[in-house]
NUTI-374222 format. One line per field, with one value per residue (C-alpha): residue number from 0; residue in one letter; z, x, y. Coordinates in nm, 2 decimals. Each point is the difference from the previous one (the first is absolute). Example, Ala and Ser with C-alpha at 12.3 -4.5 7.8 and 13.67 -1.06 7.14 Angstrom:
residues 2
i <- c(0;1)
aa <- c(A;S)
Z <- c(0.78;-0.07)
X <- c(1.23;0.14)
Y <- c(-0.45;0.34)
END
This chain:
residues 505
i <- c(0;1;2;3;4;5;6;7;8;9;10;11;12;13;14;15;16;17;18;19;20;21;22;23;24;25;26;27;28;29;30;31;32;33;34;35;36;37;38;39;40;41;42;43;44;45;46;47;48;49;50;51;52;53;54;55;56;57;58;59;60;61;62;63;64;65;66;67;68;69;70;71;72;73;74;75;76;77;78;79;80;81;82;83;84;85;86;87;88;89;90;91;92;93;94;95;96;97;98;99;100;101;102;103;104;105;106;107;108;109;110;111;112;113;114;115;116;117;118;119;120;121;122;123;124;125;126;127;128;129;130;131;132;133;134;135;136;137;138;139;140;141;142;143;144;145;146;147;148;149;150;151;152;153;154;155;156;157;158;159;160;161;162;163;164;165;166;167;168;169;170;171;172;173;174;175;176;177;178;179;180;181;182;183;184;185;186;187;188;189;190;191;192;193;194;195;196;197;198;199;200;201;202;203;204;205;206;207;208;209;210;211;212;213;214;215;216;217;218;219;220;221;222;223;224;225;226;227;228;229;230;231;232;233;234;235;236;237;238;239;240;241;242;243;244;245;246;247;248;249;250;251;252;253;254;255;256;257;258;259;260;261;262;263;264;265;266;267;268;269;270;271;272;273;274;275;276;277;278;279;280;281;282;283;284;285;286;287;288;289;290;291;292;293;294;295;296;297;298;299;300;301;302;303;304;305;306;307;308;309;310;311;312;313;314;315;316;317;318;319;320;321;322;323;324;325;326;327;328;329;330;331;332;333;334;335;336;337;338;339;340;341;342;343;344;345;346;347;348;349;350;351;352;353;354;355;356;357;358;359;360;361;362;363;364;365;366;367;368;369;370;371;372;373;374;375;376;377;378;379;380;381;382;383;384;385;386;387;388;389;390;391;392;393;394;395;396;397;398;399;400;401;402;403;404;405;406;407;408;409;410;411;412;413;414;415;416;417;418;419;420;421;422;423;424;425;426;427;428;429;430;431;432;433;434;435;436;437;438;439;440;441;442;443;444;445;446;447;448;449;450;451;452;453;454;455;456;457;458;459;460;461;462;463;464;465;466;467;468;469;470;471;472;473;474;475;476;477;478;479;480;481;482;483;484;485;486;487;488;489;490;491;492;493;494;495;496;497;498;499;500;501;502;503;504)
aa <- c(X;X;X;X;X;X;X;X;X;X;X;X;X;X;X;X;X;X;X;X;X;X;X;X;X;X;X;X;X;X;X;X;X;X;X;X;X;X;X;X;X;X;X;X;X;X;X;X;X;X;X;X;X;X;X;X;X;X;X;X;X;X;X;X;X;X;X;X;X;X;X;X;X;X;X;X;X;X;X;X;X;X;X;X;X;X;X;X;X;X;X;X;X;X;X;X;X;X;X;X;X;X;X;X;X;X;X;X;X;X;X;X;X;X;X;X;X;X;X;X;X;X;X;X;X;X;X;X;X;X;X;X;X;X;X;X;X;X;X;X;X;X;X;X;X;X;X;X;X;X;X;X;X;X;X;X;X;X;X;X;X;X;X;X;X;X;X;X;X;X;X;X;X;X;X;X;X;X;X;X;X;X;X;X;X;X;X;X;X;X;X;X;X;X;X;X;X;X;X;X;X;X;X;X;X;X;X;X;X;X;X;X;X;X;X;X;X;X;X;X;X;X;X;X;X;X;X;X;X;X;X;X;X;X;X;X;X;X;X;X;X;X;X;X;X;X;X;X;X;X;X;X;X;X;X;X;X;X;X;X;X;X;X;X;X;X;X;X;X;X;X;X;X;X;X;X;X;X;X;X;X;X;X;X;X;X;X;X;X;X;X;X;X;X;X;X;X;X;X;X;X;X;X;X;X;X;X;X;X;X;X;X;X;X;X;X;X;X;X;X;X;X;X;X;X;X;X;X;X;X;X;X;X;X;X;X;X;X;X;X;X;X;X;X;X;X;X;X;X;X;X;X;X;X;X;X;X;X;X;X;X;X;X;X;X;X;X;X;X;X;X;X;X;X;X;X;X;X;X;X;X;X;X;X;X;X;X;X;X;X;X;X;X;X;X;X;X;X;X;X;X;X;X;X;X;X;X;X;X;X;X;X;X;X;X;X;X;X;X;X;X;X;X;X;X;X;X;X;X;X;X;X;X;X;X;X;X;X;X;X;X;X;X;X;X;X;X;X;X;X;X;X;X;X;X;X;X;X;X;X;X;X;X;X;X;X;X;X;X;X;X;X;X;X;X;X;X;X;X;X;X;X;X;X;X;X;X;X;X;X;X;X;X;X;X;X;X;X;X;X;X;X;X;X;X)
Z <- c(-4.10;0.23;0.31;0.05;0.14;0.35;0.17;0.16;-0.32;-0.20;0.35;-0.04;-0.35;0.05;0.29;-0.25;-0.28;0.22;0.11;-0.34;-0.10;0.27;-0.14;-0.33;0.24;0.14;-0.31;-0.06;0.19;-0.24;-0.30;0.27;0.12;-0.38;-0.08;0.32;-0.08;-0.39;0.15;-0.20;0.19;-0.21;-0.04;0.39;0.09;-0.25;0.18;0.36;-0.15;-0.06;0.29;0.22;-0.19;0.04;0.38;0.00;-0.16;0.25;0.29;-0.14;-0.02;0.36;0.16;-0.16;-0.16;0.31;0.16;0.16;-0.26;-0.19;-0.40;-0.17;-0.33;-0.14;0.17;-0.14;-0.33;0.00;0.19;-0.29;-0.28;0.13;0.18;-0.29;-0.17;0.28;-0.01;-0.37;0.08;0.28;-0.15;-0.30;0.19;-0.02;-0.34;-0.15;0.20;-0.21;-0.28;-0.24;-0.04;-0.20;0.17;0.36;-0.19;-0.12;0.31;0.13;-0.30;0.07;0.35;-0.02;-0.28;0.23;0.30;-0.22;-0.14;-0.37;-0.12;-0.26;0.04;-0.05;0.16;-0.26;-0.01;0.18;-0.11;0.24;0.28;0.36;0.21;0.25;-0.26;-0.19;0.38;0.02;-0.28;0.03;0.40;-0.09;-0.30;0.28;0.30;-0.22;-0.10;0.38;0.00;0.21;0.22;0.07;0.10;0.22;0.17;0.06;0.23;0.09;-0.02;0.29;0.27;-0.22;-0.01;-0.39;-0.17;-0.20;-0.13;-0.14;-0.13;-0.19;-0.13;-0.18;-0.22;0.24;0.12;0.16;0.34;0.01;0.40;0.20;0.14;-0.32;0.14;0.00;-0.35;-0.10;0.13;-0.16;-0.32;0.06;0.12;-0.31;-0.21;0.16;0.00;-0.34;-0.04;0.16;-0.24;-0.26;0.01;0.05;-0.33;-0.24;0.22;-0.08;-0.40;-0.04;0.18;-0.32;-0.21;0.11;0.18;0.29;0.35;0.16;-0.32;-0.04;0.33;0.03;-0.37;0.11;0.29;-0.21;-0.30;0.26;0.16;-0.35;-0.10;0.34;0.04;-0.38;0.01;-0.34;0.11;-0.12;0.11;-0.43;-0.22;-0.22;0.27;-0.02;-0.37;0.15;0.14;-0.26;0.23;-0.02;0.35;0.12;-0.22;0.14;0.34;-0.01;-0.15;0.25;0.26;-0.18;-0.01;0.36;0.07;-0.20;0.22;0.30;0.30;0.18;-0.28;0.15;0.35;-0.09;-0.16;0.28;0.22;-0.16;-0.28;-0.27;-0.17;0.03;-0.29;-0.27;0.16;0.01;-0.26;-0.07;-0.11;-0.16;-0.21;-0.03;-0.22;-0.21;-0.08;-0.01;-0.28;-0.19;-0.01;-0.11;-0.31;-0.12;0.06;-0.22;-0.27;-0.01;0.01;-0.29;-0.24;0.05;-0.04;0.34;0.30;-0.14;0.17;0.33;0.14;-0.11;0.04;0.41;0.07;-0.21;-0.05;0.30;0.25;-0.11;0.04;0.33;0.15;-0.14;0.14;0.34;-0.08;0.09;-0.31;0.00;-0.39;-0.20;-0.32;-0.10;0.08;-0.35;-0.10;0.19;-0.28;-0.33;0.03;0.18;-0.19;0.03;0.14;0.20;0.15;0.09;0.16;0.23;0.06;0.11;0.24;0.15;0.07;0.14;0.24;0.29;0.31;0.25;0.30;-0.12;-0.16;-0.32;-0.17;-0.30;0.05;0.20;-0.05;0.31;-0.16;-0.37;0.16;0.19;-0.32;-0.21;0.25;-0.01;-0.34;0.01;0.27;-0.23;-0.31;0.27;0.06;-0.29;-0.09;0.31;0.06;0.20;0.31;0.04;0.25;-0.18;0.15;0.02;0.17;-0.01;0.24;0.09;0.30;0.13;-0.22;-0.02;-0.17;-0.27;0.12;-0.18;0.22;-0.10;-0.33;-0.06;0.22;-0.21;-0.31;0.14;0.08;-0.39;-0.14;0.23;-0.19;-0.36;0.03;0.17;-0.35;-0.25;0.16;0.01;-0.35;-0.16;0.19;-0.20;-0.34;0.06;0.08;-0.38;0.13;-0.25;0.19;0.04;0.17;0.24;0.08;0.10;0.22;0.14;0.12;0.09;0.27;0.09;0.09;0.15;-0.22;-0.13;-0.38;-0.24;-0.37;-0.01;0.07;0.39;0.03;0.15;-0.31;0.06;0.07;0.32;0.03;-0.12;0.30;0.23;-0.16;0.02;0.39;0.06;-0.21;0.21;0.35;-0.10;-0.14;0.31;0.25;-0.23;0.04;0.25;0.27;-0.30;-0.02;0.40;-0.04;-0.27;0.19;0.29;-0.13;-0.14;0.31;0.21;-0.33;0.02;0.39;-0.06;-0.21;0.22;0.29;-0.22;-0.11)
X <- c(-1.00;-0.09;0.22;0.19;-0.21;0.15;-0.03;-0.29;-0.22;0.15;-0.16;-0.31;-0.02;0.09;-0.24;-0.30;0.09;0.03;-0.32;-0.16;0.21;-0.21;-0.28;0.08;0.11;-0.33;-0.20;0.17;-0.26;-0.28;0.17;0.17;-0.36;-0.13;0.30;-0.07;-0.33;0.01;0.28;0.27;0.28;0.31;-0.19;-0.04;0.36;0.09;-0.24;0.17;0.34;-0.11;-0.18;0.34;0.21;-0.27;-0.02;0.44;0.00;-0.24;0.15;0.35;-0.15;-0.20;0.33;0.29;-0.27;-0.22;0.00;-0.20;0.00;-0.33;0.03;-0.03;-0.09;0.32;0.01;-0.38;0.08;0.32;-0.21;-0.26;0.25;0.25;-0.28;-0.16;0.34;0.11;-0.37;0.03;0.35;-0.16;-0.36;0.21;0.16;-0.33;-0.12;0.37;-0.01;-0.33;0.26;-0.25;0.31;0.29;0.18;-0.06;-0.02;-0.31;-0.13;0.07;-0.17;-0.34;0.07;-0.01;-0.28;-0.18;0.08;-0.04;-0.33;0.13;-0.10;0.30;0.16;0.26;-0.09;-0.02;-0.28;-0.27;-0.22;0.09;0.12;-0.02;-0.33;0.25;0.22;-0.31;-0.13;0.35;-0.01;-0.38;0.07;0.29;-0.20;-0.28;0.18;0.27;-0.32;-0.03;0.32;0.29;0.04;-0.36;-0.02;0.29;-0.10;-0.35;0.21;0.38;0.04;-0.33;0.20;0.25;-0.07;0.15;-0.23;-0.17;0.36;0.01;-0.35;0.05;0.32;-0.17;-0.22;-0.31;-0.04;-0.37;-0.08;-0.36;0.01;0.23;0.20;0.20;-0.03;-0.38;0.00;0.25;-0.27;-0.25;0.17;-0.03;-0.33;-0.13;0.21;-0.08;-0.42;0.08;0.17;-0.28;-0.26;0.19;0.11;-0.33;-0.16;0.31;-0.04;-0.37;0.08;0.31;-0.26;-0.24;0.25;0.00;0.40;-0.02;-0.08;0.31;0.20;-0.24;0.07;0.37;-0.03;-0.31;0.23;0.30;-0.20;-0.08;0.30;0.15;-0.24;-0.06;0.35;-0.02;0.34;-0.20;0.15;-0.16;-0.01;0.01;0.25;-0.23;-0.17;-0.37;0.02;-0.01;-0.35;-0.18;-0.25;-0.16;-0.12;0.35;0.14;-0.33;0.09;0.35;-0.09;-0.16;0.23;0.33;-0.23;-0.06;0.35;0.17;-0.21;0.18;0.00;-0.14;-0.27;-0.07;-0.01;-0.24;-0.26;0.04;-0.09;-0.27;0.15;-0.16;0.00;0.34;0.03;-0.15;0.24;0.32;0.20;0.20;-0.35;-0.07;0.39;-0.04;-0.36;0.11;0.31;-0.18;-0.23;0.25;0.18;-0.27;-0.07;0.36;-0.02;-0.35;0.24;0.25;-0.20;-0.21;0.30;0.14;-0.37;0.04;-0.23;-0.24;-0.33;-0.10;0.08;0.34;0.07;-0.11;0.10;0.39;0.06;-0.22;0.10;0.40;-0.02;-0.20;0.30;0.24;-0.10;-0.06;0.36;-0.15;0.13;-0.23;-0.08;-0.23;0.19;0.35;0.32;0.06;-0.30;0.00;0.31;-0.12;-0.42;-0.01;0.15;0.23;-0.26;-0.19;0.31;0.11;-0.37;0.09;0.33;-0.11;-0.22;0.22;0.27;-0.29;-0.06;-0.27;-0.03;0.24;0.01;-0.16;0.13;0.10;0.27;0.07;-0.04;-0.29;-0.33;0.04;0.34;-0.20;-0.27;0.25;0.18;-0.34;-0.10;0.34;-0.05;-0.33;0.05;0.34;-0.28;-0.24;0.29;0.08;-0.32;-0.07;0.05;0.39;-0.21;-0.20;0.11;-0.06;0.02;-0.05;-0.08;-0.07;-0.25;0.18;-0.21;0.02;0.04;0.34;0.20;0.23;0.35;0.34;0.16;-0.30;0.02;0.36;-0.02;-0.20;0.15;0.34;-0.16;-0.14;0.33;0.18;-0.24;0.01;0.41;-0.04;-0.27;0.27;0.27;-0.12;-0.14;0.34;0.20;-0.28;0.03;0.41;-0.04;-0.17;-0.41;-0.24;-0.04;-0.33;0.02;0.27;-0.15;-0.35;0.17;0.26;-0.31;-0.17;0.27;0.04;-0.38;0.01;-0.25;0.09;-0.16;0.28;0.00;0.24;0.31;0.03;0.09;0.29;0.17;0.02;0.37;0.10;0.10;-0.35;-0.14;0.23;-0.14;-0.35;-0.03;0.19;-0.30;-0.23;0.08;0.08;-0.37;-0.14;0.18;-0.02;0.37;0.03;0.13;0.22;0.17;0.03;0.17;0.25;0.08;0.05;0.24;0.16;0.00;0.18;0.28;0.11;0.00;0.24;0.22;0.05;0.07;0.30;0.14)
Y <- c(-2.30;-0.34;-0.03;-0.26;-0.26;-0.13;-0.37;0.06;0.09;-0.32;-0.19;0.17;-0.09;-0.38;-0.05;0.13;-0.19;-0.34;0.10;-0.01;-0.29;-0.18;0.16;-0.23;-0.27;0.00;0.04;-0.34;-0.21;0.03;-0.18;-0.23;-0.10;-0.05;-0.20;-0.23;-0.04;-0.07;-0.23;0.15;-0.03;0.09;0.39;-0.04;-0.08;0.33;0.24;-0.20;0.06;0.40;0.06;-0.07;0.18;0.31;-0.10;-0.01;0.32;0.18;-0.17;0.13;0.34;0.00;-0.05;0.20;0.30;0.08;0.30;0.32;0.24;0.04;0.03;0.33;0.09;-0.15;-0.34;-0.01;0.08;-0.26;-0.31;0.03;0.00;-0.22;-0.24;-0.09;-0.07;-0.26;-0.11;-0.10;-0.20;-0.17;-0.06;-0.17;-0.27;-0.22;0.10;-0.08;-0.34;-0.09;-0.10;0.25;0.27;-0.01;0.24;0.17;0.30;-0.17;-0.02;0.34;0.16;-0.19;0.08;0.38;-0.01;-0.18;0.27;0.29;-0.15;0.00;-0.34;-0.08;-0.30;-0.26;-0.28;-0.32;-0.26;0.22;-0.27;-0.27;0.23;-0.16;0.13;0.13;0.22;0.14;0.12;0.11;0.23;0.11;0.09;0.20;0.26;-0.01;0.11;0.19;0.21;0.14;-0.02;-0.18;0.22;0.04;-0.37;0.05;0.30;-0.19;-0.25;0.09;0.40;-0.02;0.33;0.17;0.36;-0.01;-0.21;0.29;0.06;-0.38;0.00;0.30;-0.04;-0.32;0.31;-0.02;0.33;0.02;-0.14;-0.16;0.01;0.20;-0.26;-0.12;-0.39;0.06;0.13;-0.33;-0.23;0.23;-0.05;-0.39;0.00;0.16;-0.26;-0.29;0.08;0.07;-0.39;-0.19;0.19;-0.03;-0.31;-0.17;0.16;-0.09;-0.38;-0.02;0.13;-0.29;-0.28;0.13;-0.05;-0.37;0.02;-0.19;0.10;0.00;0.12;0.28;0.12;0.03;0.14;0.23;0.14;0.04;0.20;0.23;0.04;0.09;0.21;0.19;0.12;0.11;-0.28;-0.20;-0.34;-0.34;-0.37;-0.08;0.18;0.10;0.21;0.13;-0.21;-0.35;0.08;0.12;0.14;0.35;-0.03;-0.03;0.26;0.26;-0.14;0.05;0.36;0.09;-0.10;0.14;0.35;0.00;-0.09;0.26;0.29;0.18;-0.19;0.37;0.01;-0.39;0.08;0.35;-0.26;-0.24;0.25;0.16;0.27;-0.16;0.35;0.00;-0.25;0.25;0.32;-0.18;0.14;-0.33;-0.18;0.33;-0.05;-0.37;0.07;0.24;-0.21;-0.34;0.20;0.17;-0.36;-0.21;0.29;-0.06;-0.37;-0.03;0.26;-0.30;-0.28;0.19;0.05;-0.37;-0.15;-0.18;-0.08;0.19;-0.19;0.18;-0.36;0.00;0.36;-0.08;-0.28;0.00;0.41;0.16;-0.27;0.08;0.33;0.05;-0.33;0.26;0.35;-0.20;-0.16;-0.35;-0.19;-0.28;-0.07;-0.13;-0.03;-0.14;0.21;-0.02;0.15;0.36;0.07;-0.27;0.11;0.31;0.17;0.34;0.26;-0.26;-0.17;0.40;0.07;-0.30;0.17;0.33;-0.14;-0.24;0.32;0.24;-0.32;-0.03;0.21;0.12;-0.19;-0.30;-0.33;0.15;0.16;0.26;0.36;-0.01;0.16;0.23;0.14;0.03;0.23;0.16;0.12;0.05;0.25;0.18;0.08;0.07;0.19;0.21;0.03;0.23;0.17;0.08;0.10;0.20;0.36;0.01;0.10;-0.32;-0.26;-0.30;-0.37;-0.33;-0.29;-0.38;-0.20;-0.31;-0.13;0.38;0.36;0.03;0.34;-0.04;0.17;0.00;-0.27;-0.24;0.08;-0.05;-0.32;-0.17;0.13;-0.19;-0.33;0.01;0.09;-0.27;-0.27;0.15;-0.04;-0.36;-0.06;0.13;-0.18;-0.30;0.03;0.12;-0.31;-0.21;0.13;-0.01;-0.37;-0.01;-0.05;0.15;0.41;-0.06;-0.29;0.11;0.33;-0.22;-0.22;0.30;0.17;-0.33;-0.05;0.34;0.09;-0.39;-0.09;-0.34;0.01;-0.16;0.05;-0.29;0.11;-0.10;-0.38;-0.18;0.03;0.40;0.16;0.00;0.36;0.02;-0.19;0.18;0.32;-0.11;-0.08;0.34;0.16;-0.21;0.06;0.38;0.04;-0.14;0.21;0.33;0.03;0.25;-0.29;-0.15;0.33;-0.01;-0.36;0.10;0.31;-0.20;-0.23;0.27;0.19;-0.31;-0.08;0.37;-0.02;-0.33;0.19;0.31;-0.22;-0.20;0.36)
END
């Protein structure tokens, strides 16, 4: 049973969330500075207009949250969850300003699909988005991919004893460097060598497509940013489809691959492990699942005579399913067409692999490679048993950067984490099929939102309930946090309600 939380934890809490709120505030400045200098200055005023109610909301916090306690696994847990729900209120001020929502709903949805690196959206007219909002929206799946609170411990959490408690609770568990601000600016350093790289191949590849020089590079910088954090944004609606480019869709391969890996697994290359690539059993899961996906997607292409060129089976069925096992979502067909061309066991190849999802600790979402080895082994490891005479001592282990034993609590960890997302899948695809979609379709996009992958088979648009929009960022922001510190938050608030009513009684 939670204790009942008392005034000083509620401070606690308030002063860590203003402090990512600034985070967000601060984050503000790069569209603000695009907007100024593409001279847009409606988009600027909104990103003024939401970088003082950020800077109100911190200041608010600094002076009736602070005080000297340090946070503890709990205040951790409830700063993640409950920081990146503020975050999304506050991040949606400018973005519902840009007169491109219906509803602030709206704008909260693409908010926390742009935090949670999911990639569906609401937003209308993508086409002639402001330069500002489209930074906006790419910055947001970039830095959402390290993670809010990564960015925030980088710059405003630099002294507090707790930190490891907030960065974990936001489902990192491995520290790159023992300090855990070191290992944020690791993370960042990685990310941002990564951008530069990155960026400058997809810049050269739009400048041979003929797009002009300074076009080409914002849209260079945003195509990596979307396909880095595995978030599958776009500057044009019809994504990787407006380009009609292989060298962008191998780029953005590429970089979606590398993005998807371990941050650990980035930082053991970085630093010479280059073995450790082949070991790690998360690449090891992520082949043998990328293989057994692409046979049952060549099955369903077979039956349903489609895409059955080597060209179009790359560039339309491959490049879908490796943007979905990553859960990056960026396309290179119509929404319409993973459910009207794919067909049933080729659609269903894409949803397995966007469920199973990329690694732990890395941009992506879904099971996690790391938790699919983990159970693999298990069995394996109850087959020898069973096959063993009852004196052996049979067991198992993984190598995730280092040998590691398989135990019970492990085990049974990750068996609760993958149980957590099955029931956020089915949910989400029941509510769907009760609001009359095809099944199908509603079980695609309930796992879409769920793993934060961002691949539609039509059915996400602005037209969408909005109990199913509600539903869809709760799926969101609990994939990405692995719900252990939305469980924290909900016990929480229970916690301080039942406190309330003892007090009245």
């Amino acid at each position: 049973m939670i204790l009942k939380p008392s005034r000083d934890d509620a401070k606690l809490i308030g002063w860590g969330i203003g402090r990512v709120i600034l985070g967000v505030g601060l984050l503000m400045t790069v569209p603000l500075a695009v907007s100024l200098i593409c001279s847009e200055w409606n988009v600027a005023l909104d990103f003024l207009i939401g970088m003082l109610c950020c800077t109100a909301f911190w200041l608010a916090m600094e002076l009736t949250c602070k005080t000297d306690r340090d946070f503890g696994w709990q205040h951790g847990l409830i700063v993640a969850s409950g920081g990146w729900l503020v975050a999304m209120v506050f991040g949606a001020i400018p973005s519902f300003l840009s007169m491109h929502y219906e509803t602030f709903l709206d704008a909260c949805f693409d908010l926390m699909s742009g935090y949670t690196t999911t990639g569906l959206y609401l937003l209308q007219d993508l086409d002639h988005l402001s330069h500002g909002m489209n930074m906006w929206r790419h910055l947001l799946t970039y830095v959402g991919g390290q993670g809010i609170i990564v960015i925030a411990l980088t710059f405003l959490f630099a002294g507090t004893a707790g930190a490891f408690k907030i960065y974990a609770s936001e489902g990192k568990e491995e520290k790159l460097l023992p300090n855990v601000i070191s290992t944020a600016r690791a993370i960042w350093m990685i990310s941002l060598s990564y951008l530069f790289v990155g960026s400058a191949l997809l810049w050269i590849a739009l400048l041979r497509e003929g797009m002009p020089v300074g076009r080409g590079f914002l849209q260079a910088v945003w195509l990596f940013m979307g396909s880095w954090s595995t978030g599958g944004f776009a500057p044009q609606s019809l994504n990787l489809l407006y380009y009609h480019s292989l060298a962008i869709e191998v780029i953005t391969m590429v970089i979606f691959v590398i993005g998807s890996l371990n941050f650990a697994l980035h930082y053991a290359v970085w630093t010479g492990k280059v073995g450790e690539i082949w070991r790690n059993i998360e690449v090891r899961s992520f082949t043998f699942t990328i293989m057994l996906g692409s046979v049952i997607l060549s099955i369903g292409f077979a039956k349903f005579g489609v895409f059955t060129h080597f060209s179009e089976f790359f560039r339309k069925g491959f490049y879908i399913l490796i943007s979905g096992h990553t859960t990056t979502g960026n396309s290179t067909v119509y929404s319409v067409s993973l459910y009207r061309e794919f067909g049933f066991i080729a659609m269903w190849a894409v949803i397995m692999v966007m469920a199973i999802g990329a690694s732990a600790c890395s941009t992506g979402g879904g099971f996690k490679g790391l938790r699919m080895g983990i159970l693999f082994r298990y069995l394996r490891g109850e087959v020898r048993k069973l096959a063993s005479p009852e004196s052996a001592v049979v067991a198992e282990k993984i190598h995730h950067v280092k040998d590691i034993w398989l135990d019970d609590p492990m085990v049974k960890g990750a068996m609760f984490i993958i149980v957590c997302y099955a029931v956020t899948y089915a949910l989400g695809a029941m509510l769907g099929i009760m609001y009359g979609y095809d099944p199908n379709v509603a079980i695609f996009d309930a796992v879409s939102a769920g793993s934060n992958t961002g691949l539609s088979a039509g059915l996400t648009s602005p037209l969408m309930p909005a109990a199913m929009k509600v539903y869809y960022i709760f799926a969101m922001w609990a994939g990405r946090l692995e719900f252990v510190s939305i469980i924290a938050l909900f016990s929480f608030g229970g916690a301080s309600i039942r406190g309330r009513k003892g007090r009245k009684g």
